[in-house]
Every structure is written in C-alpha cells, then in structure tokens.
N, C-alpha and C positions, 0 to 999 in steps of 0.2 A: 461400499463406498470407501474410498479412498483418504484420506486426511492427509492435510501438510504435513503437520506437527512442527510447522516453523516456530512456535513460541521454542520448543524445547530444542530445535537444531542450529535455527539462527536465530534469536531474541535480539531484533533491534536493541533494545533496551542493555542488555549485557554487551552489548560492543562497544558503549561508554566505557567501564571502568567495571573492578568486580563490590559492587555497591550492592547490600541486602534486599533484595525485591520486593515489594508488597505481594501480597498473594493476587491472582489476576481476578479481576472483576465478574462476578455474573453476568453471562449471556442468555437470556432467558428466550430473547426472540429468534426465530429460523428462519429464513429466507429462502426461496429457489430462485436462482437468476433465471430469468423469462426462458434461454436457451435448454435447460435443464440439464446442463453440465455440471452443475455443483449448486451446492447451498452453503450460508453464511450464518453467522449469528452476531447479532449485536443488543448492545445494550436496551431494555425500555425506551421509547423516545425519540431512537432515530429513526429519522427520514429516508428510504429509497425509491431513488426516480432513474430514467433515463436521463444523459446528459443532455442537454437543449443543442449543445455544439455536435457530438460526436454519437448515432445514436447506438454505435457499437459497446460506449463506458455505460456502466450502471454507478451513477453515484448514491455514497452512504452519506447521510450526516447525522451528527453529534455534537452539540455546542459549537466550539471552534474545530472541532474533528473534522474531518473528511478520509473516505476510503472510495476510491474511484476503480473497479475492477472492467479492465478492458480483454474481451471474449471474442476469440474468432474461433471458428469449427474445423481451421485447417492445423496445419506445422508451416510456424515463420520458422526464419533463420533465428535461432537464439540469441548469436550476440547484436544482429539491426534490430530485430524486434524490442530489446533489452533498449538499445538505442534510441528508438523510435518514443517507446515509452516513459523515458526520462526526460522525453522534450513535452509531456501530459501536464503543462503548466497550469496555474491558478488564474496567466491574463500570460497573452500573448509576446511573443518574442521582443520586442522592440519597447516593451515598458518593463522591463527588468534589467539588470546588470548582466552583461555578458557573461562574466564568469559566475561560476557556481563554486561554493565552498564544499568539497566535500569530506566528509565522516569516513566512510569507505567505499568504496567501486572495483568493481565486478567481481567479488566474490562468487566464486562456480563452486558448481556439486552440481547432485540430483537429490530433487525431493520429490515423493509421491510418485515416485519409477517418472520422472521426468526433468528434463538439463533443465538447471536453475542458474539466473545470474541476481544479486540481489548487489545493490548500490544505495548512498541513502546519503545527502548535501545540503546546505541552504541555498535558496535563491532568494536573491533580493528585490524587490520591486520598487519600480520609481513612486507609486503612491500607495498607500496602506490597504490592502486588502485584509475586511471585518476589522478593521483595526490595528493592522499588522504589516508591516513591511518587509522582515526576514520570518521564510516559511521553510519548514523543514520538512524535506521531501524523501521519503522511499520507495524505493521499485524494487519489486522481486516479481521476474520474469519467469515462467514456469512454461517448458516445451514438450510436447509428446504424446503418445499417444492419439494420436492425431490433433490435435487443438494445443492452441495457445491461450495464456492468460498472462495479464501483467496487474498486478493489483500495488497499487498507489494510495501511499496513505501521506496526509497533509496535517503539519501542527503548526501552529504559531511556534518560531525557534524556541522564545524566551520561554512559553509555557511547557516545552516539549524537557530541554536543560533544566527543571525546576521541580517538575513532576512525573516524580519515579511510577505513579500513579498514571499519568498521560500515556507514560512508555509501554509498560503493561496494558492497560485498555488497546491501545494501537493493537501489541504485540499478539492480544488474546482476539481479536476482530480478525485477523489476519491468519494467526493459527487455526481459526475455526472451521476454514475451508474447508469443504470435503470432495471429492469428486464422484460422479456418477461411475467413471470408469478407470 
C-alpha cells in the first residue's frame, strides 16, 4: 500500500504560520472505501456513509468535522477534476457568497506517485449550516495511476483558526490514506 504522507509534505495546518503542533491524534479505526482503492483511519466515533446527493463521495463525520472522499476508477484531468471538486459544497451554489476566501490554491506536486493539486478557502453561506455560516474548506486532488481521488475536509472557519488541535485531527484523517496501488 501506498500512503500520502500529506500530514508530513503538505499539513494543512502548517500553511498557517510556523505555530508548535500538538502531536496528531489517535486513529484507531480503519476503514476500506466500498471501491477498495484505499483505506482511512479516523477517530472513535465517526460516522461513514455514502453521500445521499452524490453516491460517488463517501462521507466521514466527526462532531462539526467532515471529510468527503470522492472516487472514480478512471484518470480525470487534474487541474478540472481539482476544479470540479472545489465546487463539493456543504449547500448548493446559490445560497452562498459568490466569492470564496481563499488560504492558498493550487498548490502542485506529486504525492503517492500521483499529480496532486491541494487548495483550501472559506465559503460563506447565506444561512448557518450546524451552526455555522463561514466554513473552511480543503481539496487535495490526487491523479494517477489509473484513478482519481479528491478528499474534502469541512471545519467551522472559527473552530478551525482556534484549534491547532482541529488542524491536526483534519491533517492526520487525511494523511491516513493509503492506497491499494
């Protein structure tokens, strides 16, 4: 198997500032996505389903967490795919703010012998989703070897800025990935 090792090449979390990290949380639980191209680990606790909307995403959750991994068993184009999956919103186009804030966008490389574009912004919503009306969103699109993945993680902005802990958690759910090939 293959691993990202996004926590240790791109850490969402260290693209803020160079701030001391907590140490990353236990993953005790494994996961295999139904397709059986990779497995996950997340915390005790969280929830994975198919999305009701899209039954291509597998959604994760965790308190106000979310990680939304979207799987096809082809090769998209990198950079529309990258695109596509940053339009993976919380509530549909026309009850948010047009523009998006963002952190940084399209950071390229390769990780896991495959083209990666990672981006990560807030979007605002016209009415508070869980409680929340700016949510901070990341994409890191991973292409090759035959298949595509875009794995999507969701925070409340204000909890996300607040807790170096949030950042990590995200950071270590996402690093976790492995791939079959």
């Amino acid at each position: 198997m293959t691993a990202i090792l996004a926590v240790l090449l791109w850490p969402g979390a260290a693209w803020a500032g160079k701030k001391k990290l907590p140490p990353p949380p236990p993953l005790p639980v494994a996961h295999n996505h139904p397709s059986g191209a990779f497995t996950f680990r997340t915390p005790e606790g969280w929830t994975v389903a198919t999305s009701n909307d899209n039954p291509d995403i597998l959604e994760v959750k965790g308190g106000e967490l979310m990680v939304r991994f979207l799987y096809r068993p082809n090769e998209g184009g990198l950079d529309t795919t990258h695109v596509d999956c940053m339009l993976e919103r919380l509530a549909g186009p026309m009850v948010a703010e047009p523009q998006v804030k963002y952190e940084y966008d399209f950071r390229g490389g390769v990780l896991a012998d495959r083209g990666a574009l990672d981006s990560a912004f807030v979007v605002i919503y016209d009415a508070a989703i869980n409680g929340h009306r700016d949510w901070r969103q990341r994409n890191l699109t991973l292409v090759g070897k035959g298949e595509t993945i875009c794995i999507i993680t969701y925070a409340p902005a204000t909890v996300w800025k607040k807790s170096l802990e949030t950042q990590v958690l995200l950071d270590a759910v996402v690093g976790s990935v492995a791939f079959s090939k």
